[in-house]
N, C-alpha and C positions, 0 to 999 in steps of 0.2 A: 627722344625715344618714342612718344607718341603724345597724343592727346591724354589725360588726367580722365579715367575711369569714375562713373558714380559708384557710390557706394552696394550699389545693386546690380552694379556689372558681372555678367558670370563669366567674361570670361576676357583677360587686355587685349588692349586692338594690339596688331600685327606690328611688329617692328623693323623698318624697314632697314634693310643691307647697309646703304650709306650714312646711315643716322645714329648709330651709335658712338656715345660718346658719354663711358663712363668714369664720371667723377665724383672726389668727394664733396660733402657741404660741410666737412670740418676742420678747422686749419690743420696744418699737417704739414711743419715744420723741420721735423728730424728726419733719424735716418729709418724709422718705422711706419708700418701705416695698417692701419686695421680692415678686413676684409669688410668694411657695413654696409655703406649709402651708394646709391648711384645717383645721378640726377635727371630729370626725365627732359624732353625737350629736343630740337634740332640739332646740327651743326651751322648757326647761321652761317658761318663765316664760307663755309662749304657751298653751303646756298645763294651767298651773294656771288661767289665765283661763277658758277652755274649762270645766275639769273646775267651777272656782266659780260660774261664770254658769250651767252646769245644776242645778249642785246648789240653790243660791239658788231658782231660779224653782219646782224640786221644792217648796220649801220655802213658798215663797209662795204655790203654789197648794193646797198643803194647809191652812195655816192660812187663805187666806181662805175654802176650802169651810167649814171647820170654823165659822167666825167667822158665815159665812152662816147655816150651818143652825143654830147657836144664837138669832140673831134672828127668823130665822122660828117659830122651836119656841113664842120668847116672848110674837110677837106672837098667835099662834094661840091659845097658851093666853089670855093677855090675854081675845080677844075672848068666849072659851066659859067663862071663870070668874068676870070679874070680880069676883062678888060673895062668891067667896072665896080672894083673892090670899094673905092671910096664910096658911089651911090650906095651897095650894098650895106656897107657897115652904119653909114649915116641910117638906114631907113630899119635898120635891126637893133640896133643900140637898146630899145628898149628889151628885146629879148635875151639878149647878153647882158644886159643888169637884172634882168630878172631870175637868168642863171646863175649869175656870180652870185647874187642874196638867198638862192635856195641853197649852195653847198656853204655858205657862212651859215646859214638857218642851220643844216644839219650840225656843222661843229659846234654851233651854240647850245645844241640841243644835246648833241652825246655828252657836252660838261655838265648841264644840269641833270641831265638822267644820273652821271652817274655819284652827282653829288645827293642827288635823292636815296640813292640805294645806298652809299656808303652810310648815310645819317640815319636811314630806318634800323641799319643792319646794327648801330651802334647801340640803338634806341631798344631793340632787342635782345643784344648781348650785354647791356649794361646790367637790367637785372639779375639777369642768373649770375654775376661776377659776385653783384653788391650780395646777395642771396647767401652766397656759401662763405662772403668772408674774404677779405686780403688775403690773406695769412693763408690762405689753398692754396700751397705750394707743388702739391699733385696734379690739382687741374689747371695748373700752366701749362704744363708738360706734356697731361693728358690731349691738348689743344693745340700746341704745337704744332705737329707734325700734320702734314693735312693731305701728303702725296701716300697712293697706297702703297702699300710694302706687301710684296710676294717674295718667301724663301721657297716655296716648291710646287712653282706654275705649274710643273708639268701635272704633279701628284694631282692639285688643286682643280685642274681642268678634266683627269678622270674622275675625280670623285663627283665631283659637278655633275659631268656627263649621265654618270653611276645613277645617281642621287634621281635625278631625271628619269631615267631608263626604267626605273623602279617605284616612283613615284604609286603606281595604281597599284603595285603589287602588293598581297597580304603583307603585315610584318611579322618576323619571327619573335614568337613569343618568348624566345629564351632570353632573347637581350634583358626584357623584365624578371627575371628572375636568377637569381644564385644558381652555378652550374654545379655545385652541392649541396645542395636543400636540405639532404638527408641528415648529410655530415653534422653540419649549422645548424637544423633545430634540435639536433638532439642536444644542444647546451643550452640550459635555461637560468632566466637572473634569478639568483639565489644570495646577494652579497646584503640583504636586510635578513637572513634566516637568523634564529634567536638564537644565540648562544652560554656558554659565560658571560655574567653580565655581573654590572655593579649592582644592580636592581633597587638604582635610588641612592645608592648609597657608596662613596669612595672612599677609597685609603685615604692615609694621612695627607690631607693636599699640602703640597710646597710650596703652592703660590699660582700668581694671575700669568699667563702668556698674553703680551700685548702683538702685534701683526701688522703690520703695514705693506700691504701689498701692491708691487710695481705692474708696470706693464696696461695689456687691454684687457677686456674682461678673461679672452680665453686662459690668459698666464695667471688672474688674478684666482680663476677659476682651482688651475692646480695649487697655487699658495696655498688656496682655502682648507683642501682638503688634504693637503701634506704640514699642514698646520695643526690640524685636527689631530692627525696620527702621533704628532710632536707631543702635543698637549697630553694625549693619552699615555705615550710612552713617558713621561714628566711625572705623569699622575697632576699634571696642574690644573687647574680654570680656564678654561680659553674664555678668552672676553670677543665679542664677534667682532671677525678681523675688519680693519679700516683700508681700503683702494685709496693712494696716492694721486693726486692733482697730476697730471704731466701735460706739457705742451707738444707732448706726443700725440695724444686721444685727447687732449681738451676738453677732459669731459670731468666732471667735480659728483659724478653721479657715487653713492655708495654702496654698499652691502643692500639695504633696506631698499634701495628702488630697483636695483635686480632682483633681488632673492626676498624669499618670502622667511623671514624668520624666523616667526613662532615652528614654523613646519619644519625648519633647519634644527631649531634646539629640542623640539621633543621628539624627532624624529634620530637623533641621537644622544638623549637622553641618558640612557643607558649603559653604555661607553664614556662618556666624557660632558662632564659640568663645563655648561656653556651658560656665558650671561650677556647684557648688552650691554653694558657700563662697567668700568671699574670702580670698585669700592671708595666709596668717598674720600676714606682717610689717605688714600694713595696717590689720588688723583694729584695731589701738589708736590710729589716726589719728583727734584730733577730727574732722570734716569739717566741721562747722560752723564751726570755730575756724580752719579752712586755704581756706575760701571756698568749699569742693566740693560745698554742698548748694544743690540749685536747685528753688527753690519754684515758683507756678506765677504767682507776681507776676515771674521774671525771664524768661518765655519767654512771652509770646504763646500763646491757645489757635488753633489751625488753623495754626501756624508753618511755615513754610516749611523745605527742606533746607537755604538758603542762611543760613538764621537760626541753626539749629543749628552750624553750620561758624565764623559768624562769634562767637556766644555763646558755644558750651560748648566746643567745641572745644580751646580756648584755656587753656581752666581744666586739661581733662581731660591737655592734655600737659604745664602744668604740675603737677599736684598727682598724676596718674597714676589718679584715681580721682574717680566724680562722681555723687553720689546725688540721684536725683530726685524729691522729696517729693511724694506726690499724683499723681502724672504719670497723667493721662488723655489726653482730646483733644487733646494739645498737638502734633501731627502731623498736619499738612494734608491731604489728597486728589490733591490738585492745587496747583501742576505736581509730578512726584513720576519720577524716574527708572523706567523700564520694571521694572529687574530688585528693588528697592524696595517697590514696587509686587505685583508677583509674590510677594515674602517674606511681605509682612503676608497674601496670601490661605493660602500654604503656611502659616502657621504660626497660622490660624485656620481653618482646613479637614484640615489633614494632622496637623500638629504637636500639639495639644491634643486629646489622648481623656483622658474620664472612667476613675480609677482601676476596678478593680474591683469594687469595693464598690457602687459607684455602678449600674455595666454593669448589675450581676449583682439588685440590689432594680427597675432601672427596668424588666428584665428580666421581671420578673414582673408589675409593673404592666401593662405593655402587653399582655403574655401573657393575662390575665385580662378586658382588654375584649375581644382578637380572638377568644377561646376555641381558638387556635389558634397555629403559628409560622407556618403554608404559605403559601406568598408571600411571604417575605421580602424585601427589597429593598435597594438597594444604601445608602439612609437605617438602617434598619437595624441592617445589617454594619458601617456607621463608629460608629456610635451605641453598640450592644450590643457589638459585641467579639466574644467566642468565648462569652457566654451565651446561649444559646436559648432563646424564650420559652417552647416546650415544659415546660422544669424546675419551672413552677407549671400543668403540665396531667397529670401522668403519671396515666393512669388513668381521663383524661375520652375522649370519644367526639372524635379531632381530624379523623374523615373529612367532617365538613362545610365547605363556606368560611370563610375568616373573617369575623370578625364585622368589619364597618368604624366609624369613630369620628370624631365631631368634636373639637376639640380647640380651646376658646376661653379666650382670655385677657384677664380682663375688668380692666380698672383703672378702678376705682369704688372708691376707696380713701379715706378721709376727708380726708388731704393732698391729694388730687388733689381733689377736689370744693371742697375749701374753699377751694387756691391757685387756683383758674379762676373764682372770682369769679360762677358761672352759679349759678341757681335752678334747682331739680330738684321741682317740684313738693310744696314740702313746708311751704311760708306761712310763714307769721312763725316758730312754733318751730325751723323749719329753720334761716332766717335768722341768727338769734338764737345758736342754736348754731356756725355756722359763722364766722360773725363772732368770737364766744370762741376759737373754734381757732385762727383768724388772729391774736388780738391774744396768742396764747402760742406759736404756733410760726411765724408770719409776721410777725413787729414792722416788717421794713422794708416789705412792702408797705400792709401800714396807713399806715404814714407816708408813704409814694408818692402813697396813696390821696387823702391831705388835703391834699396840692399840687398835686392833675391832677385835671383833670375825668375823673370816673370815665365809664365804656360803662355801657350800662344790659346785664343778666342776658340780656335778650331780642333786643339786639345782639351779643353773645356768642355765642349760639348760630346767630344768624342767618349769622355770621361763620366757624362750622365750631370753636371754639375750646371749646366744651364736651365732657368726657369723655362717654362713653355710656354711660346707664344699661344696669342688665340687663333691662328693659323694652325698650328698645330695641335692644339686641343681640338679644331674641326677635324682633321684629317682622321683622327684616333675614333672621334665618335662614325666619322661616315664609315673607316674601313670597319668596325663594329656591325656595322647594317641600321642603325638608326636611320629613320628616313629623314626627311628634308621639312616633312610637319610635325615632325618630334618638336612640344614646348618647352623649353630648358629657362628654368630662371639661374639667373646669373647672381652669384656674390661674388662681391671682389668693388674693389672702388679705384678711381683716378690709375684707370690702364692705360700704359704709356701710348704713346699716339694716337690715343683718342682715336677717333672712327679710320683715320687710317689703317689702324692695327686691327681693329674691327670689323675692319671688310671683308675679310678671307673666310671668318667665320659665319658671317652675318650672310655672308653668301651662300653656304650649305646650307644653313639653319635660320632663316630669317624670323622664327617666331621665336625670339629670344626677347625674354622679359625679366624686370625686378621689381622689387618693392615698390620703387616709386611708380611704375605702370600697374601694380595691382591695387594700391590704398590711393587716397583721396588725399589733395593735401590737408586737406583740415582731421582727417585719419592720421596722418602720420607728423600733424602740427607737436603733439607730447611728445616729439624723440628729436625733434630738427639739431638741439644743440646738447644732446646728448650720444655717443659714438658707442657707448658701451651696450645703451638701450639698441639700438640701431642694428647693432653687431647680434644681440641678442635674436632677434626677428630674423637675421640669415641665418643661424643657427639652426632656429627651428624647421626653415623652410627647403634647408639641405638636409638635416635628420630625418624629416617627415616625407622626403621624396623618394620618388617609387626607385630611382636610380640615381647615387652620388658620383659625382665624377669628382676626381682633384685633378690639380696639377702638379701640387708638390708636396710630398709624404711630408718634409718635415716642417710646414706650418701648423701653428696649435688649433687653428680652428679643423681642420681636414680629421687631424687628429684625432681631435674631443668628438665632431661628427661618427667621425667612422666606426670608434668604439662604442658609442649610444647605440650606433645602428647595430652592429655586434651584440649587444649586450639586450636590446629589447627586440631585434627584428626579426625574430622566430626563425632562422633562414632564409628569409623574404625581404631581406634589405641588402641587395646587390651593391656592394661598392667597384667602383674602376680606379684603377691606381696605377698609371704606367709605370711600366720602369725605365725612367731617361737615358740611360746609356744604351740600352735594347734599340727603344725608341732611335736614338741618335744613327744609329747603324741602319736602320733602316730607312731611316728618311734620307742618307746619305747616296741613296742607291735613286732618289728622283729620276732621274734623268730616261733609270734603263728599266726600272722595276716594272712588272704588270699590275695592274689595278686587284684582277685575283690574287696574286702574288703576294701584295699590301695587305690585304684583307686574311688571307690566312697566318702570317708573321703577328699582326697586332690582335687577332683573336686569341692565339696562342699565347703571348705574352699576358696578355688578364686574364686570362682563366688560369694560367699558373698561378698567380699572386692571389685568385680567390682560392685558392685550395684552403680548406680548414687548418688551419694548423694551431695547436695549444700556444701561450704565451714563452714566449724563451728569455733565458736569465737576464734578468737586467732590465730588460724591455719595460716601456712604460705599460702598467694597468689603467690607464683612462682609456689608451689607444687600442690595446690587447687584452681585454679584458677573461678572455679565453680561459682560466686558469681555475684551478680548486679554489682561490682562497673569493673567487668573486663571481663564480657560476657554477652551478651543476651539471654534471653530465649524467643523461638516462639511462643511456646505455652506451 
């Protein structure tokens, strides 16, 4: 991706078109993969093609001059000696072995050049292999593919054009901004406002809730605080919930190195007795053995409060104690008690700030694309903490504006591509390969596959059901009017075909950057073999940016993003959201569509989706935060 930034860099070197190639540095084995890490650095393998195929033709066009002017020299003599070929060849002999050892010279030579280049290039790509781990089953994949892949030249080569034509012209300021400002700030965070309170002091407690929470940080994030709302609906203890090992995220990290906890338990205090241990006398209670663990085979996912009362309840007052293995979605939307409701916002908006470690490195990331801190904002101040982004600028020129940023989070990720069943432009080897991923990390839908009439690739997409490429995530931001120097940091890790799939965009948009092009490595040395830490830092770096793009609504980071930005962004925190089936129809039309044409279709489509709208039933509140029980409206 580029050279490794000093710590006093304001601003990452430029990342060039062909050079991208993001992957992750944590194994990633299954059928999930966390939006975190990218890894900075070339595509050697890219490179040595490049450097062999010049060197080769060097080669080729020297021995064929060579090969040439030795048969013309022969035939010339031929015609003007005939009649004394022997005298001739006896008294040239030396120059015809001295020809024949310069075309052996050259093929001696093109074997060792090109065993030179093959062994540097090894010698290159060996550490960044060793670096991220065997076990990075994503950046195989990611690396594999090495021929570009274009699904819509024609679009691709107007936008280009577009992007060009426009290059020196002012940019419309509206892209930076919410096309209802109005609407959107008049809702303001209100889900900390005091209410009914314990004030210190609770009902009869029934007992301790224990938590074991799957997934990445985003999913562990909702367990946390649908845990919460459990706990309070129980009247029980919550003991601060425990993150699960997986060889999914590979990361052993817990509660305490994300979340800052003193600030978690007295920040809800008042609601719900939170502690960090379980009581001594309990701690030697089989719970297995005494019925107390509740998987997620005995509660229904989206359950009801009534379920929980009638289910655990019962357990909890007999056994005093009741640990919920797994516990994610297992907590409804709806119908959901006002004040319930109001918890899980406070304790996903108020409650959970990133420790300092975290503050204080995303701190400087952000700090290094605005070149500045000024302008601050109230996304910011919850986000950073008491770090200012200043502390990776001292010494730079901070009187100019900041610099503004896009902030997209792409999932093109080889589990996503190969569970969605779509074709991405890449023929039979695609195929081929996708279908092997499926029959080693998807065995049940294979077999689904061979009892149901499958959708064809092309009803898929037609359908909104295909992830989007980063071809197509460029198309959307160009027909937007972003220009071609728009800085976009990138989240998302080990995107399939690697820089191949990254050409299309990196073509629009060449100054695309991430983490690893904005920290140092001995900055970003505390998170290498942590994923949740890592995940954490794109979090903040797509919340705190001046424009979020996603690609797919229903990933939980996009999510938790997009309602943060909702919930603190005063009106001023624009999100883009296509809608893929919209989308699908009109990139169908490549071939005939006008470049104005594109541009007004994909304007229209995000700006319908930014329209305000309150939260509707059922809907998630991390995401939709919109509502009475978790913001105010002024007016």
């Amino acid at each position: 991706m580029g050279k490794q930034r000093s710590p006093r860099s304001p601003r990452p070197p430029h990342v060039v078109s062909g050079n991208m190639n993001v992957k992750s540095s944590y194994g990633m084995n299954s059928c999930q993969i966390r939006c975190s890490e990218s890894s900075p650095g070339g595509d050697h393998i890219t490179g040595r093609r490049s450097l062999e195929g010049e060197y080769l033709s060097s080669k080729a066009g020297i021995y064929h001059g060579s090969k040439n002017d030795s048969i013309q020299c022969s035939v010339a003599s031929k015609g003007m000696y005939y009649g004394r070929r022997q005298m001739f060849f006896l008294s040239h002999v030396r120059s015809i072995a001295l020809v024949v050892a310069f075309i052996g010279a050259l093929f001696l030579l093109d074997s060792l050049m090109f065993s030179i280049i093959h062994s540097m290039n090894l010698q290159i790509s060996s550490p960044q292999r060793d670096s991220v781990g065997l076990q990075d089953d994503h950046n195989a994949y990611a690396k594999q593919e090495q021929t570009q892949v274009e699904m819509y030249s024609n679009l691709l080569n107007l936008a280009s054009a577009d992007l060009t034509k426009k290059g020196l012209e002012p940019e419309f300021s509206t892209l930076w901004e919410e096309p209802y400002k109005e609407q959107a700030s008049a809702w303001k965070p209100c889900a900390d406002k005091k209410g009914p309170t314990h004030q210190g002091t609770y009902p009869v407690n029934n007992g301790f809730l224990l938590v074991s929470a799957n997934g990445g940080i985003n999913q562990q994030r909702v367990a946390v605080c649908n845990a919460v709302a459990v706990a309070s609906l129980l009247n029980a203890t919550l003991v601060i919930p425990k993150f699960l090992f997986s060889n999914v995220w590979n990361d052993p990290s817990q509660f305490g190195d994300i979340y800052q906890e003193e600030h978690f338990i007295n920040t809800l205090k008042d609601e719900v007795n939170i502690i960090k241990e379980l009581p001594s006398h309990l701690q030697s209670l089989h719970i297995e053995e005494i019925g107390s663990l509740i998987t997620d085979a005995d509660i229904m996912k989206e359950a009801k409060p009534a379920d929980f009362i009638r289910i655990i309840l019962p357990i909890l007052q007999k056994n005093g104690v009741v640990h919920f293995l797994g516990f994610g979605n297992r907590l409804g939307f709806d119908p959901l008690p006002f004040n319930l409701q109001r918890l899980r916002c406070k304790c996903n908006f108020h409650a959970l700030k990133f420790v300092p470690k975290i503050q204080q490195a995303a701190s400087l990331l952000v700090g290094r694309i605005r070149k500045t801190d000024i302008g601050r904002s109230l996304l910011d101040n919850q986000l950073l903490g008491n770090f200012t982004a200043d502390n990776a600028l001292r010494g730079q020129d901070t009187s100019r504006d900041p610099s503004k940023y896009l902030a997209l989070h792409l999932r093109f990720e080889i589990d996503m591509v190969a569970y969605s069943l779509c074709a991405f432009g890449g023929g039979e080897d695609e195929a081929k390969e996708l279908e092997a991923y499926r029959k080693v990390h998807f065995p049940i839908v294979v077999e689904r596959l061979k009892n149901t009439k499958s959708v064809s690739p092309a009803e898929l997409r037609k359908l909104g059901k295909c992830p989007l490429t980063p071809e197509e995530a460029g198309l959307v931001l160009s027909g937007l009017g972003f220009k071609r120097s728009t800085y976009i940091f990138l989240a998302g890790s080990g995107i399939y075909g690697g820089s191949s799939r990254m050409h299309a965009l990196t073509r629009l948009y060449p100054n695309l950057v991430t983490k690893e092009n904005l920290l140092t490595p001995s900055e970003l040395a505390p998170f290498r073999n942590f994923s949740s830490q890592l995940a954490a830092l794109d979090f903040i770096a797509c919340a705190t940016s001046d424009v979020f793009a996603m690609t797919d609504s229903g990933s939980q980071l996009s999510s938790l993003v997009s309602g943060y930005r909702v919930y603190y962004g005063n009106g001023q925190a624009p999100t883009i959201r296509p809608n893929k089936k919209r989308l699908a129809a009109v990139l169908k039309e490549n071939g005939t569509i006008s470049w104005n044409r594109f541009q007004e279709r994909v304007t229209k489509m995000i700006q319908e989706d930014q329209r305000v709208n309150v939260r509707g039933f059922g809907r998630s509140v991390y995401r939709q935060p919109r509502c009475h029980e978790c913001m105010c409206k002024l007016h």
